[in-house]
N, C-alpha and C positions, 0 to 999 in steps of 0.2 A: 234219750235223756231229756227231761224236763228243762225249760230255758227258766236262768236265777233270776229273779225280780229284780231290779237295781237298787232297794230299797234293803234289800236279805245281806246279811252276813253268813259268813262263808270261811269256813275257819282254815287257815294254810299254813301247811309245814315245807321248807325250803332249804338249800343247802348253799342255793347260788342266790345269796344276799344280794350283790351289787346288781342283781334286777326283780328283785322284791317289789321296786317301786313301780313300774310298770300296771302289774298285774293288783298290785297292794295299793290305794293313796295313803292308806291311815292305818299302822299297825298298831299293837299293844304289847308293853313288855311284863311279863310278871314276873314276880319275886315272890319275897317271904319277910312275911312279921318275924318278932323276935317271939311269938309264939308260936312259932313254925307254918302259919296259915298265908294258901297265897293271897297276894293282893295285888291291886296294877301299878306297877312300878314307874310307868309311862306310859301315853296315849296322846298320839299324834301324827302327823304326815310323816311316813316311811323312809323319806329323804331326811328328813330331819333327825329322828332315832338313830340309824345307819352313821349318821356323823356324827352324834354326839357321843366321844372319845371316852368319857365321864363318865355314861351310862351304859355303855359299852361293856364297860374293863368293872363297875361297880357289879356288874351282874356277870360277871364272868363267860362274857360272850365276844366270840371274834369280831372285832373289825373287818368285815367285807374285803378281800381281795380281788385284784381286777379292776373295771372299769368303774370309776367313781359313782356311787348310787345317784347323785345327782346330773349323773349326762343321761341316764335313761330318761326316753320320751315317758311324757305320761299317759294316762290311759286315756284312749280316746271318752269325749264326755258327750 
């Protein structure tokens, strides 16, 4: 397997949120216009998303059960 540039995005699908951030620094949430078309709903550090309650529940996504996404180390840099 070819090594990812550090530079490449890398698109991930997850089940176990509360270590999204780990492996994730910066995810993106998407939604929907009121003409049905996606768009980015939010874009930001992984830790940050994961606890905003607000954004969470607006987009009809679980809150992360288990260990808080902010106790996960981050990636090494």
């Amino acid at each position: 397997m070819p090594a990812v540039r550090e530079d490449a995005t890398v698109p991930m699908a997850t089940h176990g949120l509360p270590h999204a951030p780990g492996p994730c620094p910066r995810s993106v949430v998407l939604g929907e216009s009121v003409l049905g078309e996606g768009v980015v709903a939010a874009d930001g550090p992984t830790r940050d998303l994961l606890c905003d309650e607000a954004l969470m529940r607006a987009h009809r996504l679980e809150p992360p059960s288990g260990p808080d996404p902010r106790s996960v180390p981050p990636p090494h840099a």
